[in-house]
ZADREN-282226 format. One record per atom (N, C-alpha, C): residue number from 1; atom name; z negated, x, y negated. Coordinates in Angstrom, 3 decimals. Layout:
BEGIN
<NUM CA <Z X Y>>
...
//
This chain:
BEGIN
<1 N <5.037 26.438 3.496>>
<1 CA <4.743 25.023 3.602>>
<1 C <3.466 24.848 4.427>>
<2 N <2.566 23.971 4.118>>
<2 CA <1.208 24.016 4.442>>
<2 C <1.247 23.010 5.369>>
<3 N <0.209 23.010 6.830>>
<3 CA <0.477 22.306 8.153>>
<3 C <-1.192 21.452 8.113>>
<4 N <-1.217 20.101 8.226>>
<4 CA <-2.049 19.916 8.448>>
<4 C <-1.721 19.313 9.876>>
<5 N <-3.218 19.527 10.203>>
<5 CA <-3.815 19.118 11.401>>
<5 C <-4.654 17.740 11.544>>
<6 N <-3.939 16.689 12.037>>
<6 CA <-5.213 15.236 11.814>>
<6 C <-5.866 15.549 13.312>>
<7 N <-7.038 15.303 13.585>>
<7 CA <-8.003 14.970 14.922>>
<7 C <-8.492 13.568 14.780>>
<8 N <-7.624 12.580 15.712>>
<8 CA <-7.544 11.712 15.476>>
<8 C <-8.154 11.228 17.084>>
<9 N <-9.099 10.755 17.055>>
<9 CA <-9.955 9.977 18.286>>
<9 C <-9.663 10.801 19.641>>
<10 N <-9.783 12.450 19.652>>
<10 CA <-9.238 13.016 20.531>>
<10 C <-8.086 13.833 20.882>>
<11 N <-7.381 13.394 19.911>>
<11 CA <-5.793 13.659 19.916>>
<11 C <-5.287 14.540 18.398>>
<12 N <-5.168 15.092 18.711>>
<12 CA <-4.378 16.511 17.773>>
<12 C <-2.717 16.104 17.063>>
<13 N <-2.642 15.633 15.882>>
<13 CA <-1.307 15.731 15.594>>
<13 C <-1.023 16.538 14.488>>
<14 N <-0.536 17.796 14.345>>
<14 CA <0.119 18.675 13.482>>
<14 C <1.332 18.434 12.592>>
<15 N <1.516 18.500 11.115>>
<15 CA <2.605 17.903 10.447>>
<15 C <2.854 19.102 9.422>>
<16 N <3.804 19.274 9.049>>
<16 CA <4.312 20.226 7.383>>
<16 C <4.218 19.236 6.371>>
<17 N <3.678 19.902 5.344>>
<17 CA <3.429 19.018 4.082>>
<17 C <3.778 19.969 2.578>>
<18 N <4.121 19.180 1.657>>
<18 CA <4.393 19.804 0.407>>
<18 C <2.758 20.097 0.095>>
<19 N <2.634 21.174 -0.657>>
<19 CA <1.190 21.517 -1.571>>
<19 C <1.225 20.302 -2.230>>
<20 N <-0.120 20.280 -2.853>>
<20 CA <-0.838 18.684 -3.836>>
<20 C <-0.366 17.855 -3.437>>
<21 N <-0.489 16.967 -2.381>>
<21 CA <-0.681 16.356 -1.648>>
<21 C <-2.095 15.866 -1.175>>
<22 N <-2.582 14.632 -1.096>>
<22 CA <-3.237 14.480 -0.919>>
<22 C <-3.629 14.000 0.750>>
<23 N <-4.579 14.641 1.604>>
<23 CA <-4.921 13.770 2.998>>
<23 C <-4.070 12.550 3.046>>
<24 N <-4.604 11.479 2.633>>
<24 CA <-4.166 10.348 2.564>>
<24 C <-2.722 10.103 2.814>>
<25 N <-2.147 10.556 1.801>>
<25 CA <-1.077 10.246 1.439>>
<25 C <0.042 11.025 2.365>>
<26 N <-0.615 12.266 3.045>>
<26 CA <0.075 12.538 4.155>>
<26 C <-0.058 12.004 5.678>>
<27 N <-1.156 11.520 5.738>>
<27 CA <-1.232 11.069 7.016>>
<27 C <-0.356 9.713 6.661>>
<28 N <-0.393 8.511 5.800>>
<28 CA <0.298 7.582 5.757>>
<28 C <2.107 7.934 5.903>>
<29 N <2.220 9.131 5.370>>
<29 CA <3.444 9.417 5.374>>
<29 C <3.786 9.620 6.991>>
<30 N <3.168 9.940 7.518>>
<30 CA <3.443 10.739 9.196>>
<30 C <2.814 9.580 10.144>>
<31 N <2.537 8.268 9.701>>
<31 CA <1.879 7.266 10.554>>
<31 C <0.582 7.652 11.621>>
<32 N <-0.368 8.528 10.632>>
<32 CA <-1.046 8.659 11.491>>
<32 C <-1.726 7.374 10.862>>
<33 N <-3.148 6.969 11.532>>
<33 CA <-3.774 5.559 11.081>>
<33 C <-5.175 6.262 10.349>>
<34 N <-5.299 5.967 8.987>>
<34 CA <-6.222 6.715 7.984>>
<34 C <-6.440 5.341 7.034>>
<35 N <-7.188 4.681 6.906>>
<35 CA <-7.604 3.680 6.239>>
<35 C <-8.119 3.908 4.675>>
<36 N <-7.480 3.145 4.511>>
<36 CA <-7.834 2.958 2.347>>
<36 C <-7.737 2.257 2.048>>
<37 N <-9.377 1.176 2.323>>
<37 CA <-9.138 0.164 1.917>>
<37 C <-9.275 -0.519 -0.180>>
<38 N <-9.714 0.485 -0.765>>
<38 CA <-9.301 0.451 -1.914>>
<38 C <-8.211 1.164 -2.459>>
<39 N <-7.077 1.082 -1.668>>
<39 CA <-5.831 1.995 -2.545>>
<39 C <-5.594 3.127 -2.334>>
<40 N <-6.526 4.032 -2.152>>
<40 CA <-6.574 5.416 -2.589>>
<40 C <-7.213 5.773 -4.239>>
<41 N <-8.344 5.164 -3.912>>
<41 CA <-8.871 4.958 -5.771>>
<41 C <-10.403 5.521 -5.404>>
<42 N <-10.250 5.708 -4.575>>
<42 CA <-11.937 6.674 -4.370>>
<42 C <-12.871 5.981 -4.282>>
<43 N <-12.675 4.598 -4.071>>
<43 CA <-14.284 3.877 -4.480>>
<43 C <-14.821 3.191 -2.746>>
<44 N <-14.168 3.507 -1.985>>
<44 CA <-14.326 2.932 -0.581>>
<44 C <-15.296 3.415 0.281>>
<45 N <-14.662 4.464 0.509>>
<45 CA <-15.269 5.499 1.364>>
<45 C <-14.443 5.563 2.739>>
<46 N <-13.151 4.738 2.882>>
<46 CA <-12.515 4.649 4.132>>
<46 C <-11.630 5.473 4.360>>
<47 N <-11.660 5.952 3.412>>
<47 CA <-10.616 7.487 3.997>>
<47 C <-11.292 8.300 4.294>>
<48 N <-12.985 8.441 4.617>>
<48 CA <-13.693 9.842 4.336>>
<48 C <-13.341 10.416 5.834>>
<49 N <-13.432 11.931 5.663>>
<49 CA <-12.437 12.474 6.518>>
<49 C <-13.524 14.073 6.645>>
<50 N <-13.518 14.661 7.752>>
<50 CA <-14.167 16.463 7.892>>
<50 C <-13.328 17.338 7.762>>
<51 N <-13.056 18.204 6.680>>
<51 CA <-12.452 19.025 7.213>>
<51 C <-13.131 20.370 8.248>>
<52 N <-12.312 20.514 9.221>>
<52 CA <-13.101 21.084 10.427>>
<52 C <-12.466 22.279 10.226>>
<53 N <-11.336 23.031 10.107>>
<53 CA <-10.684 24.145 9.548>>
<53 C <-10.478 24.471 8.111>>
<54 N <-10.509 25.205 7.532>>
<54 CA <-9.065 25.633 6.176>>
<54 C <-9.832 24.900 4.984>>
<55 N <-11.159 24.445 4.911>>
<55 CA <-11.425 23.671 3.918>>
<55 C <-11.043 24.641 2.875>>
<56 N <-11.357 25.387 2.808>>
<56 CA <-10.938 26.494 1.588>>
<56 C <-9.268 26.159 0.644>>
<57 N <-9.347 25.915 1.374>>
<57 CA <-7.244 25.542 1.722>>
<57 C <-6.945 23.752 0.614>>
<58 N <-8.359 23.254 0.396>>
<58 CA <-8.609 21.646 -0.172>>
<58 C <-8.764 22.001 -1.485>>
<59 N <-8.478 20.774 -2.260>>
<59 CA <-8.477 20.815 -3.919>>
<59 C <-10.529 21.327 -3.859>>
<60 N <-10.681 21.722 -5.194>>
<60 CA <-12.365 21.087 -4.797>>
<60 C <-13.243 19.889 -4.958>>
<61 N <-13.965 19.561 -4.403>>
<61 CA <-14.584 17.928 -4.735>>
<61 C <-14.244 17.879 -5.824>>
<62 N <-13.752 16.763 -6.107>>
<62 CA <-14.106 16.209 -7.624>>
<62 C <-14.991 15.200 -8.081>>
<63 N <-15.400 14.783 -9.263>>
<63 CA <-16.697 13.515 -9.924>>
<63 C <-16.280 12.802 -8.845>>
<64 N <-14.957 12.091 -8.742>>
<64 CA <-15.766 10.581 -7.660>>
<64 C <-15.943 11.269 -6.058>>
<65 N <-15.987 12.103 -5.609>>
<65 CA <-16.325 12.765 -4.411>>
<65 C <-17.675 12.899 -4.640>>
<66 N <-17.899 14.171 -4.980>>
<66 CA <-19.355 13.957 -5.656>>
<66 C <-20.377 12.822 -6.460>>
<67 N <-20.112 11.830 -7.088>>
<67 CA <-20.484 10.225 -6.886>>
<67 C <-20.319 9.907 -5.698>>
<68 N <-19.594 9.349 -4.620>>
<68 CA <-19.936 9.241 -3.292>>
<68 C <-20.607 10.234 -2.370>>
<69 N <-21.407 10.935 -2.717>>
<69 CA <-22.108 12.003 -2.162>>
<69 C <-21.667 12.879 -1.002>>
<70 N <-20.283 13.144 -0.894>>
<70 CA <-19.634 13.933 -0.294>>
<70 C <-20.411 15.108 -0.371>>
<71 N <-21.079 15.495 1.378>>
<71 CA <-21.647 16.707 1.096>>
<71 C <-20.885 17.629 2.461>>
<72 N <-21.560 19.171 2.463>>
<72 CA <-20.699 19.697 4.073>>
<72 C <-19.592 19.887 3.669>>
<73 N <-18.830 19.456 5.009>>
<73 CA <-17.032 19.761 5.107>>
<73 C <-16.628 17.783 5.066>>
<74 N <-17.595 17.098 4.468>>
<74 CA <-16.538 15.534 4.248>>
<74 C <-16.105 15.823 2.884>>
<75 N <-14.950 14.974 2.964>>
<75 CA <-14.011 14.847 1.812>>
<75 C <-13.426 13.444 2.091>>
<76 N <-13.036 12.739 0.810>>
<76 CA <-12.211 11.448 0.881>>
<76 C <-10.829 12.036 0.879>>
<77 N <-10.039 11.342 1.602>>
<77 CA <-8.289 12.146 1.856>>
<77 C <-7.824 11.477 0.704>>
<78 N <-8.098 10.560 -0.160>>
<78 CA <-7.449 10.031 -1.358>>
<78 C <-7.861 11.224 -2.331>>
<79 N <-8.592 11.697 -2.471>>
<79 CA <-9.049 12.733 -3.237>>
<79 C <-8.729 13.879 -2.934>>
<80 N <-8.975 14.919 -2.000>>
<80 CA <-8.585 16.539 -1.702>>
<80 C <-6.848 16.385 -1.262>>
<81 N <-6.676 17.433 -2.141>>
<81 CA <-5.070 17.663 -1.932>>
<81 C <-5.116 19.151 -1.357>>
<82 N <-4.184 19.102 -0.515>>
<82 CA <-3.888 20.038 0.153>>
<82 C <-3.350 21.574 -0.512>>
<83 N <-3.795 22.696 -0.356>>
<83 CA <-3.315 24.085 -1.102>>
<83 C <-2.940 24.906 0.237>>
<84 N <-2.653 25.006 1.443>>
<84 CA <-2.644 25.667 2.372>>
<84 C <-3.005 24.622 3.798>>
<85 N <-3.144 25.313 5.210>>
<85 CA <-3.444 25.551 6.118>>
<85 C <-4.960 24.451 6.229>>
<86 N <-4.649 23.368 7.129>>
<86 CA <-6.214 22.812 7.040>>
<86 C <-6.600 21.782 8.116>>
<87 N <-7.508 21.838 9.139>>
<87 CA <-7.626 20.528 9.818>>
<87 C <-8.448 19.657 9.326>>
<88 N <-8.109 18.448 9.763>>
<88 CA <-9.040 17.874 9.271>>
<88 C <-9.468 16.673 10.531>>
<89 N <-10.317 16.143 10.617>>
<89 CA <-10.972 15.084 11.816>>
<89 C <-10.954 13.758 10.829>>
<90 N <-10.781 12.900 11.228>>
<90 CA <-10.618 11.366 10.532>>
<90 C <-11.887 10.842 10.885>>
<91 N <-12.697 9.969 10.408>>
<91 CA <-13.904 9.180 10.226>>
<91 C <-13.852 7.875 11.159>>
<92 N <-12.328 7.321 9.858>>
<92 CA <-12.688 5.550 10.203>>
<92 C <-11.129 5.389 10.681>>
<93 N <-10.866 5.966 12.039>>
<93 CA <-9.375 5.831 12.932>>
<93 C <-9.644 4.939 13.713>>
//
């Protein structure tokens, strides 16, 4: 079972998560505070998120990641689903 890590304004919270899973949808699950303000539909940019560990461990960008010019270790958490082991730092907490 794959552990993410949110870095959230300083503060470290560690959770277990099912694989394909998306960021998003796990931090909402675990109340961390991860903003989407379009849904989780990729067109915002308010979930954009670093992964700072394990990116390897993330789906790979996909078209609307890459249309929002996701470059580096950002990723939108509505978009990268989790395959493993991964931290990630939040943007817009």
């Amino acid at each position: 079972m794959p552990k993410v890590t949110f870095l959230v304004n300083g503060q470290e919270k560690t959770v277990d998560t099912a694989t394909d899973q998306t960021i998003l949808a796990i931090a909402q699950a675990n109340g961390i505070p991860m903003e989407s303000a379009c849904g989780g539909n990729g067109f915002c940019m308010t979930c954009k998120c670093h992964a700072r560990k394990g990116a390897e461990n993330l789906s790979p960008r996909n078209e609307r990641e890459e249309a929002m010019g996701m470059t580096g270790d950002e990723r939108l958490g509505c978009q990268a689903t989790v395959k493993g082991d991964v931290t990630v730092e939040l943007e817009n907490a």
